[in-house]
C-alpha positions as CSV (number, residue, x, y, z in Angstrom):
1,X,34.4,20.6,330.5
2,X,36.1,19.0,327.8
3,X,39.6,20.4,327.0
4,X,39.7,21.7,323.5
5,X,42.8,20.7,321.3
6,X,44.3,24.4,319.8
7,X,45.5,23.7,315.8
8,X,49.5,24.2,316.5
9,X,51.6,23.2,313.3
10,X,54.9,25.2,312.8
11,X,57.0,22.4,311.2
12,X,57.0,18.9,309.8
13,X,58.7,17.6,312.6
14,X,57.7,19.0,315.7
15,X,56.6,15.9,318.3
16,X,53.9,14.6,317.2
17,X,50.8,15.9,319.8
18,X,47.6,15.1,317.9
19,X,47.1,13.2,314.7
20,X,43.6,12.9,313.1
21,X,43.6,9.1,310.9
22,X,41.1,7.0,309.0
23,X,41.0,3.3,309.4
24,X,40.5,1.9,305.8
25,X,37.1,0.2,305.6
26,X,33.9,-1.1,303.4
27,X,34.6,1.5,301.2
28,X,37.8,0.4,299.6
29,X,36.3,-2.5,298.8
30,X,33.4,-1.1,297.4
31,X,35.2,-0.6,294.2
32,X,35.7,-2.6,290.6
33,X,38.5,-2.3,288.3
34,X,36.1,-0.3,286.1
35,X,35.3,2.1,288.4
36,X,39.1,2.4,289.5
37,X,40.5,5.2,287.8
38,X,38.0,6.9,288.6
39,X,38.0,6.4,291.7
40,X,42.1,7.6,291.5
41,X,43.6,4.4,291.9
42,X,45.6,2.4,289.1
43,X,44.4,-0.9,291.1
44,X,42.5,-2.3,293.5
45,X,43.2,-3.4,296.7
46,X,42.4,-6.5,298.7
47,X,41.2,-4.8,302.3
48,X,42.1,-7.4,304.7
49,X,46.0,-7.3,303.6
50,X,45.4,-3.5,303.7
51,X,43.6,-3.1,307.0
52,X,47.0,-5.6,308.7
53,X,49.3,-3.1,306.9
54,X,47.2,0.0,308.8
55,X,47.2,-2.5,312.2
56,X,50.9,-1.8,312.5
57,X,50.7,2.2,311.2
58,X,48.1,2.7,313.7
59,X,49.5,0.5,316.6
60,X,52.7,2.9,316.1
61,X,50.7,6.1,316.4
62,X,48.9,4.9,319.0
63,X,52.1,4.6,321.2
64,X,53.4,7.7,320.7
65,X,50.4,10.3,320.3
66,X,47.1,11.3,320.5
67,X,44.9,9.5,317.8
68,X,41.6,10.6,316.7
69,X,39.8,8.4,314.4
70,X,37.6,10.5,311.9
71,X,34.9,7.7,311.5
72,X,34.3,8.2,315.5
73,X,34.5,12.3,315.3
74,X,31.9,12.2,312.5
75,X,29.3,10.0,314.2
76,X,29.5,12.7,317.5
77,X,28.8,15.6,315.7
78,X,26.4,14.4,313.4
79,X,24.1,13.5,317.2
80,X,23.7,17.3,316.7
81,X,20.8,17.4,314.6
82,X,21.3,20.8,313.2
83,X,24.7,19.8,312.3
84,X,23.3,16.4,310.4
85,X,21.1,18.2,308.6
86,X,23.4,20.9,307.4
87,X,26.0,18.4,306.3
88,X,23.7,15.5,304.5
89,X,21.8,18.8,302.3
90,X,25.5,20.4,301.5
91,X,26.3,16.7,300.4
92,X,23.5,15.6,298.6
93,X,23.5,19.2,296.8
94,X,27.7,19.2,295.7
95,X,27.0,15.3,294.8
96,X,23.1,15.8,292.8
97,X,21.5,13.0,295.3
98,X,18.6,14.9,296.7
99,X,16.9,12.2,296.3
100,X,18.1,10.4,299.4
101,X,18.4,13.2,301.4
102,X,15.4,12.3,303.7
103,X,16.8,8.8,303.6
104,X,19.8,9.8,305.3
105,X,18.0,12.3,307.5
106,X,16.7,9.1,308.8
107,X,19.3,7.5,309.9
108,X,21.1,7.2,313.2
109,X,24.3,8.9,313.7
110,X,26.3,6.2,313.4
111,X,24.5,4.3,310.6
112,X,24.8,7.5,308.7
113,X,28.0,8.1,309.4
114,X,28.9,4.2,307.5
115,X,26.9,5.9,304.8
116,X,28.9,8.7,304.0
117,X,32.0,6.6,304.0
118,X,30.8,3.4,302.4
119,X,28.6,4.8,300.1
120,X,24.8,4.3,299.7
121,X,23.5,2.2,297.0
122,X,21.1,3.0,294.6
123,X,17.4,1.8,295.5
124,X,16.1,0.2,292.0
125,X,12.1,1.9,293.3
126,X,11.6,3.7,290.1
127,X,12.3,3.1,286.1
128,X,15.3,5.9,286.7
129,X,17.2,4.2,289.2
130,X,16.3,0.7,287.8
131,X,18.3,2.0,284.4
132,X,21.3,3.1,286.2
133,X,24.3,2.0,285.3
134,X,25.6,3.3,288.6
135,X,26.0,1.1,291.8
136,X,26.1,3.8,294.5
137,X,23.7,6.8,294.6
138,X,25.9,8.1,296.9
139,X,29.9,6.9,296.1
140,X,32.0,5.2,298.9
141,X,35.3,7.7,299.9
142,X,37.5,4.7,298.1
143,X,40.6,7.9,299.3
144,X,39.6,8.8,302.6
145,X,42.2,6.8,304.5
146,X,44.4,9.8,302.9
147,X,43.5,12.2,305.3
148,X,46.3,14.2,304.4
149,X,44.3,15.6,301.7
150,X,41.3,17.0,302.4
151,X,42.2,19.3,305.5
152,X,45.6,21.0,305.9
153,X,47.0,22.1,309.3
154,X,49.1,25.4,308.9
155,X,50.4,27.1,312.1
156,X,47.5,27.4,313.6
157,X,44.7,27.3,311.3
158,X,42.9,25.0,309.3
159,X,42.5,25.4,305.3
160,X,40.0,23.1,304.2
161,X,41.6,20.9,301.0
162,X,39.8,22.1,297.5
163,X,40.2,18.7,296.1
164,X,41.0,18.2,292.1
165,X,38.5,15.7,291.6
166,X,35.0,16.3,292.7
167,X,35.0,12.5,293.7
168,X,36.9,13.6,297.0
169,X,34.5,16.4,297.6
170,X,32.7,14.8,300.3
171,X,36.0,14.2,302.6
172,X,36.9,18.1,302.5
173,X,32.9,18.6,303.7
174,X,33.5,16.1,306.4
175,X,37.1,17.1,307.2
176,X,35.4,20.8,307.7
177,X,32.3,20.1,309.8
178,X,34.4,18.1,312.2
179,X,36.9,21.2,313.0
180,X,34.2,23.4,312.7
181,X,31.9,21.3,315.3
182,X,33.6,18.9,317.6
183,X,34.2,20.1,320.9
184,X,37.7,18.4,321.0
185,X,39.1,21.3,318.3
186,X,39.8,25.0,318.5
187,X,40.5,26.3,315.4
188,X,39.8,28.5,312.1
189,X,39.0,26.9,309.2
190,X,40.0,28.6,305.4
191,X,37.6,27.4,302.9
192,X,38.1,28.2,299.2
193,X,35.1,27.4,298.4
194,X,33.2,29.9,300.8
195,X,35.1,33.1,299.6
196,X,33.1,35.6,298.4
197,X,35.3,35.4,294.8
198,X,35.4,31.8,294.6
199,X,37.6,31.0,292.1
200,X,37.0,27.4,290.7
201,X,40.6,27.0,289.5
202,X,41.8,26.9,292.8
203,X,42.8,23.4,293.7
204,X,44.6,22.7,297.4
205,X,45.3,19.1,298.6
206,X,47.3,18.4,301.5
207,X,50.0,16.3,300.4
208,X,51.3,19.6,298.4
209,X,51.9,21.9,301.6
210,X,54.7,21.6,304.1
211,X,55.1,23.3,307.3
212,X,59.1,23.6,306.9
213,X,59.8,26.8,309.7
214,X,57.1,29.1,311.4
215,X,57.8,31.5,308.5
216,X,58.6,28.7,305.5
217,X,55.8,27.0,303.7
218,X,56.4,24.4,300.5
219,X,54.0,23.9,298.3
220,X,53.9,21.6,295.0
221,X,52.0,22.5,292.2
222,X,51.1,20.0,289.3
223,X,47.9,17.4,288.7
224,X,46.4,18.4,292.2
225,X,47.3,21.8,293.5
226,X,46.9,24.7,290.9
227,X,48.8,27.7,291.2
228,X,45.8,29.5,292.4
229,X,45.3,27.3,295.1
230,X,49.2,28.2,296.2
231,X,48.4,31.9,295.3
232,X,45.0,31.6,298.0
233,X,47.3,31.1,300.7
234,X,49.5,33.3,300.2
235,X,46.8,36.0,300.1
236,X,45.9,34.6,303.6
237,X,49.1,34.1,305.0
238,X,50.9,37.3,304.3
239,X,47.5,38.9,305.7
240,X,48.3,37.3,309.0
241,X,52.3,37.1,308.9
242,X,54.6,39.9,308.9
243,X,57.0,37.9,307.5
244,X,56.2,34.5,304.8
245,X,58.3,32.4,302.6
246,X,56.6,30.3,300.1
247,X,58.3,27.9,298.2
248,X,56.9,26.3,295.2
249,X,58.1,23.1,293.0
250,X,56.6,22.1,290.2
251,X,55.8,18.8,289.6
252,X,55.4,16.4,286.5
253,X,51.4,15.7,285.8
254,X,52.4,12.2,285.2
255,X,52.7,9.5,286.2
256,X,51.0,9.5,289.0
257,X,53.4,8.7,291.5
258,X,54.0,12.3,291.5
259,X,50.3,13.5,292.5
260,X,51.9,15.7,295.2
261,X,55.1,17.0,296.9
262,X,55.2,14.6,299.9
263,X,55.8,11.9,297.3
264,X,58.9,13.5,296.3
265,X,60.2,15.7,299.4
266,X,59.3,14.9,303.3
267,X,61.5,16.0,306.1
268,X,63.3,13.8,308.5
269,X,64.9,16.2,310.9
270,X,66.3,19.5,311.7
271,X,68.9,19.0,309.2
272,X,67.9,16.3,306.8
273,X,65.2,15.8,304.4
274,X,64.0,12.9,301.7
275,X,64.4,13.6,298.1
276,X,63.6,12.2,295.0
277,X,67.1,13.4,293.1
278,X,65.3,13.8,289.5
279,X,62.9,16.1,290.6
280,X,64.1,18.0,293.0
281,X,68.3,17.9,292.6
282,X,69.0,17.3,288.5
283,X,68.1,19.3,285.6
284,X,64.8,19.1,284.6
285,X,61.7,21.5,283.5
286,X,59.9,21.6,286.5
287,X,61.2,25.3,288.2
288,X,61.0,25.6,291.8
289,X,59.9,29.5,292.7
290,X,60.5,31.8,295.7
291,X,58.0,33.8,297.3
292,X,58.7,36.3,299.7
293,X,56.0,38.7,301.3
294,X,56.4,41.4,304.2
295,X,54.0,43.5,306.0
296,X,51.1,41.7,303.8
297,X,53.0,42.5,300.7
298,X,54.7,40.8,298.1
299,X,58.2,41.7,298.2
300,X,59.3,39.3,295.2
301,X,58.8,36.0,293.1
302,X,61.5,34.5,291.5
303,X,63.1,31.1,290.5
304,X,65.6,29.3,292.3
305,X,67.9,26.7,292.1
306,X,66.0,23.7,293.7
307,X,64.6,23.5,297.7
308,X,67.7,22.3,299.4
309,X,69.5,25.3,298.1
310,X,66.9,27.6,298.9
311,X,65.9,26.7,302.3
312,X,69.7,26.4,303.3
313,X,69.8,30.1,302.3
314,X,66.8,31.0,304.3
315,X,69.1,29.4,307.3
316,X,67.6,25.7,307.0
317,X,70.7,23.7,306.2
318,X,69.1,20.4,305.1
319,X,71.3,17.0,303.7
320,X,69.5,15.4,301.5
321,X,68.8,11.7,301.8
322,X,67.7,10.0,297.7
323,X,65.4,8.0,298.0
324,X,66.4,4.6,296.2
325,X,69.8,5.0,297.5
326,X,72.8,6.5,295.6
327,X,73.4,4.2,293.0
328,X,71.0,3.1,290.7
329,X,68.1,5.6,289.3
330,X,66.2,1.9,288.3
331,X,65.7,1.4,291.8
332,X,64.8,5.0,292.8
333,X,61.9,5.4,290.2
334,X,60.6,1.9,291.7
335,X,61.0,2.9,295.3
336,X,59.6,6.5,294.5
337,X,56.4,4.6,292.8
338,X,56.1,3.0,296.2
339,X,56.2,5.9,298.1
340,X,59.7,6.1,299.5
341,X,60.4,9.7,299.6
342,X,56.9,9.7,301.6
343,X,58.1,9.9,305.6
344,X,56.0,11.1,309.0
345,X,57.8,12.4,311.3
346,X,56.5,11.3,315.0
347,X,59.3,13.8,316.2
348,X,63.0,15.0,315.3
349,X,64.6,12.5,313.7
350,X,61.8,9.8,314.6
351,X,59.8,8.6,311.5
352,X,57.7,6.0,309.6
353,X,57.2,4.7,306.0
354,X,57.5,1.4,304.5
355,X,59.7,-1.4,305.0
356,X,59.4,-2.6,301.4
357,X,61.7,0.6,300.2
358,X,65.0,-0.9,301.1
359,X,67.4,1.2,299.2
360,X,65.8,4.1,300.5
361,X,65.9,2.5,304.3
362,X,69.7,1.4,303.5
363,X,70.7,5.2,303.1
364,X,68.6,6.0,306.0
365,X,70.9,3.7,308.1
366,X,74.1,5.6,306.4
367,X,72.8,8.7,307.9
368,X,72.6,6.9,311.2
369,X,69.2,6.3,311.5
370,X,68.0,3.1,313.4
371,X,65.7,0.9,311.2
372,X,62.9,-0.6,313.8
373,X,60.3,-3.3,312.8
374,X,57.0,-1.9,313.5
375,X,55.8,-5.5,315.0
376,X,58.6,-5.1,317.2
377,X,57.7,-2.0,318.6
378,X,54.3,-3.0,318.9
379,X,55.1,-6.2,320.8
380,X,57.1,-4.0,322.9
381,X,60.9,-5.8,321.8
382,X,61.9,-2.9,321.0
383,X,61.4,1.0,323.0
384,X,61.6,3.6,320.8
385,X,63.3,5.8,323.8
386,X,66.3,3.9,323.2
387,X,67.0,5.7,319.7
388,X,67.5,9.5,318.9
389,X,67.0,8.8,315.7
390,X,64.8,5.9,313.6
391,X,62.6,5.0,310.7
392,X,59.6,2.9,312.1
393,X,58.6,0.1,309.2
394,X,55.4,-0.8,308.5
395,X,54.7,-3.7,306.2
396,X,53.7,-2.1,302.5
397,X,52.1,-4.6,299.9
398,X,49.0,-3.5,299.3
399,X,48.4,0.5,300.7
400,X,51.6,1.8,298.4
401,X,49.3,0.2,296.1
402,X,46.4,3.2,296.7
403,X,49.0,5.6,295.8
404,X,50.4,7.0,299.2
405,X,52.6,6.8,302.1
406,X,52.9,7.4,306.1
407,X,52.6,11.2,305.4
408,X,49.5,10.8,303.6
409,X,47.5,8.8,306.0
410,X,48.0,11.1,308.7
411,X,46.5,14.6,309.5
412,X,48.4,16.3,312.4
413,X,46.6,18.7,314.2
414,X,49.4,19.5,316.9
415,X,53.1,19.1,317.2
416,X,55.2,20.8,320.1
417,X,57.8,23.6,319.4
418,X,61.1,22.6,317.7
């Protein structure tokens, strides 16, 4: 009997026991510059360069953890015909292609599961479709190699993401039907969109919530997560909690290097953390609120000083590292661009990100962590055992350029205790 994996995530750096990832594919470049912002890109990107980048990410999680590939979870469960058929009609409904419905009914699991990743083109069989100015009947997932997003791990449930843009839809259905019907995972999954009272301003993505304590969740609010998405779970959490901290930073709604909190804040350790110094430390109009509820009430809201200050009250004592270094805010509004506030902690202390943020990697090093070339871990010249503390480098030209970092291509699923 297969051993089912329990959803355990009490912190942002617990060691790293499950992570769920999606190999970029077909579908990234299955996109034109004049589909690209809509697609939620500012460019696009050259898949071979990106798919050596995710070599080395992956060849680094695969050393250290358990990694499940989504693209081989989704072709299991969809052998289950009931499943199949429940997914591809809740698809083709939420995205108006009935149409193909039976057309994907026919397909094999694993043919259909290329489909809902890669898109299906449109079949030019009637005047209608012959007309169309659109490619795809059904759109490629240009974003789903951000599986941060769509599915978000908190202690040990699952909220499935309600994503901004209904052209990322189709990852928080698959995200779902995977926890909900793979034998591998035992857990609850929260949808927004199946409450009773579904509120269509709600808007959660992943890459707004941190796990910072048992009791401590972050949240960002801004162009992805609404405040009613951030006010859903706290109507779950202090249901289930006798004790819950929330703590919320709003975030600029441009440009869009600031889509979500991970881009600006990531934890590194028990006692450090990643900033972005203009958001999070200086003076600015974006307030950062604290939400305390007890015995599944709300005891208080109220504004705070910034999330250092905060959590070190609340007994988390964190210093903060800027990324782009100390010096020069030139060079942290490029490296922020690029993702250098965005870390994943593998464990304590033990992270990756990219190797092209060097200011941001040079104050690492000041705080004594080892910088370690992802090819030479791989090739095996270097053990990560012999280091308490690291930042694992992954080469970054061309997937900063989809808008995200190490913490938003991954999807944890279980850490161990701190």
């Amino acid at each position: 009997m297969q051993t089912k994996i329990p959803t355990q995530i009490y912190s942002e750096i617990g060691e790293l026991e499950g992570v769920m990832i999606h190999s970029p594919g077909q579908e990234v470049e299955n996109m034109t510059p004049e589909n690209a912002e809509r697609a939620l890109y500012s460019d696009i990107l050259n898949l071979a360069v990106a798919q050596k980048e995710y070599s080395q990410f992956k060849g680094i999680l695969d050393k250290v953890t358990q990694c499940f590939e989504i693209k081989d979870l989704l072709a299991q469960i969809l052998k289950n015909e009931k499943v199949k058929q429940g997914l591809i009609e809740k698809i083709c409904l939420y995205e108006g292609a009935c149409c193909i419905t039976d057309y994907l009914l026919s397909m094999d699991s694993n043919t259909l599961t290329q489909a809902m990743i890669e898109g299906v083109p449109v079949h030019r069989n009637t005047l209608t479709n012959f007309l169309s100015k659109e490619r795809f009947a059904l759109k490629p997932l240009h974003n789903f190699f951000f599986t941060r997003d769509a599915a978000i791990s908190v202690y040990d449930n699952v909220f499935v993401g309600s994503m901004a843009s209904p052209v990322r839809l189709r990852e928080s259905l698959i995200m779902e039907a995977i926890f909900d019907f793979h034998p591998s995972f035992n857990t609850k999954t929260i949808n927004p969109n199946m409450e009773k009272k579904w509120d269509t301003s709600i808007a959660i993505e992943g890459g707004d919530v941190l796990i910072a304590r048992e009791d401590i969740i972050l949240c960002g609010i801004g162009s992805r997560t609404t405040s009613q998405g951030v006010d859903f779970i706290l109507e779950n959490l202090k249901k289930k909690n006798e004790k819950q901290h929330i703590i919320v930073q709003e975030l600029p709604l441009t440009p869009e290097s600031f889509i979500h909190l991970d881009m600006v804040f990531t934890l590194l350790d028990r006692d450090v953390c990643m900033i972005y110094e203009p958001i999070i430390m200086k003076m600015n109009k974006y307030q950062t609120v604290h939400i305390y509820a007890e015995g599944g009430k709300v005891k208080f809201i109220r504004e705070v000083k910034n999330l250092p200050d905060v959590l070190q009250k609340l007994g988390m004592d964190l210093k903060p590292v800027l990324c782009g270094g100390n010096d020069d805010q030139w060079q942290q509004e490029r490296e922020q661009w690029h993702s250098g506030a965005n870390f994943f902690a593998l464990g304590p202390g033990r992270v990756i990100g990219y190797a092209r943020n060097v200011h941001t990697l040079n104050a690492m090093d000041k705080e004594g962590f080892a910088i370690l070339r992802a090819k030479d871990v791989i090739k095996d010249r270097v053990s990560l055992n012999n280091f308490d503390r690291y930042v694992v480098t992954i080469e970054g030209s061309e997937l900063p350029r989809g808008g995200g970092g190490a913490r938003c291509m991954t999807m944890p699923v279980s850490r161990k205790p701190l």
